[in-house]
Structures are given as structure tokens and as C-alpha cells.
matplotlib code that plots the C-alpha trace (Angstrom):
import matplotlib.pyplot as plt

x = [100.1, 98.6, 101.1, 99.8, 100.9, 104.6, 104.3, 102.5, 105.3, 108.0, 106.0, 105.9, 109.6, 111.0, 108.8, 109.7, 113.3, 113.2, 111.0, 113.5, 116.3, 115.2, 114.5, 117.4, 119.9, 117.8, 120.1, 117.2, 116.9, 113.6, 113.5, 116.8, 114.7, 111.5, 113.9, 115.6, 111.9, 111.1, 113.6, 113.7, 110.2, 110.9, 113.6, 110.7, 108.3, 111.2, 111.5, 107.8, 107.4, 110.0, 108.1, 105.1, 106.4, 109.3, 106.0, 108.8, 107.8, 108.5, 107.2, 108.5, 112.0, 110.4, 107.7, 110.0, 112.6, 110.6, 108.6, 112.2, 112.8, 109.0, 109.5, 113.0, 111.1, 108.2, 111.0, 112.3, 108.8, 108.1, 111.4, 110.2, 106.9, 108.7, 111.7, 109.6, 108.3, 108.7, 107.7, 105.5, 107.3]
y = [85.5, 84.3, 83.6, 85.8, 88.8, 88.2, 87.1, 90.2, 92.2, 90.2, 90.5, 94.6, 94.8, 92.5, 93.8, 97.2, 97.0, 94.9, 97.7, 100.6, 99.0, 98.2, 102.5, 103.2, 101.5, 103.6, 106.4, 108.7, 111.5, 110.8, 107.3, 107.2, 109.8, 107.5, 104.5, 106.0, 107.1, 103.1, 101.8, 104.5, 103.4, 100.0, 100.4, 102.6, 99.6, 97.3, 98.6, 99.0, 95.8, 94.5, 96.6, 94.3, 91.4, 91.6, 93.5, 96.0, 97.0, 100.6, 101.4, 104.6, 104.4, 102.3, 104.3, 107.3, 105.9, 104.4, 108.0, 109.5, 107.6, 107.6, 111.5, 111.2, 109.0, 111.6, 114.5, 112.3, 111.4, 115.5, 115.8, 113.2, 115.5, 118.4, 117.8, 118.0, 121.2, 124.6, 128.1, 130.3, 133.1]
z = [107.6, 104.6, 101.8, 99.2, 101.3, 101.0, 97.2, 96.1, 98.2, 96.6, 92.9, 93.2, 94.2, 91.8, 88.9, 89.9, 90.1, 86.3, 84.7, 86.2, 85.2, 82.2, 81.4, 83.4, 80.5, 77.9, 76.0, 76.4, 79.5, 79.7, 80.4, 82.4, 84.9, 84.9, 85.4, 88.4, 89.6, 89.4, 91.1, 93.8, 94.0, 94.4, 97.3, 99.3, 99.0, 99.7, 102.9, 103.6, 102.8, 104.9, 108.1, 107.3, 107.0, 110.2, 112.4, 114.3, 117.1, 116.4, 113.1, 112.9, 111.2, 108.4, 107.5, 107.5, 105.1, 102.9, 102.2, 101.8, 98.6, 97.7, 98.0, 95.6, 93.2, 93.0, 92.3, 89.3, 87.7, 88.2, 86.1, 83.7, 82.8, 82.3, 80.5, 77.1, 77.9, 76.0, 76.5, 74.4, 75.8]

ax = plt.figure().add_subplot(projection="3d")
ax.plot(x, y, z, "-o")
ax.set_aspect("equal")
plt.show()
């Protein structure tokens, strides 16, 4: 495997996980849910990245957590673009 694949996998976590805990210590609501969006992020390509770097045999399991916490991430940055939102009504 060429090294560049594990470095870029290695970059994206790491950078990841700094920049979400980096909103995640913010007072604000807002950045504390896009913080915990990024680092729920970051553990779903953690584990992906582990699947392509170990080559399992059954890829199944990996695949299948990792778009668990993508899903959970995707829930928080939903919460993050509506918690500034008012009604007309």
C-alpha cells in the first residue's frame, strides 16, 4: 500500500478530532453541537479507515458502524442549522 494512504487517513482523523474538540470546549450551543458533529465524524472515519487499512475479510461490521456515527454526526450538524431559527408565525 502506498504510504500516502495511511497518512491522509491518519491526517483527516487527527485534524478532525483537534477541530471538534476545539468547538466542543466553546460556551456557545452552537459550536458545542458542530463540535460533537466533528468528532462523531472523526470516530466514523476512524473506523473506516481502520477497515482499509486492516483489509477484513468481512467488511460488513465496519462499514455499518462507521455510518452509525456518520448518521449521529449528521443529526448534530441538522441541530447546528436550526438552532438560530425563528418563526414568522
Amino acid at each position: 500500500m502506498n504510504l500516502l494512504v495511511p497518512l491522509f487517513f491518519l491526517h483527516n482523523v487527527l485534524a478532525t478530532a483537534y477541530l471538534g474538540s476545539k468547538f466542543v470546549s466553546q460556551n456557545d450551543k452552537v459550536f458545542k453541537s458542530f463540535g460533537i458533529a466533528l468528532l462523531l465524524d472523526c470516530v466514523a472515519f476512524a473506523i473506516w479507515s481502520f477497515a482499509v487499512l486492516t483489509k477484513p475479510a468481512d467488511l460488513t461490521m465496519y462499514v455499518t458502524l462507521g455510518v452509525v456515527f456518520f448518521i449521529a454526526a449528521l443529526v448534530f450538524l441538522l441541530n447546528t442549522g436550526v438552532q438560530n431559527l425563528r418563526s414568522d408565525s
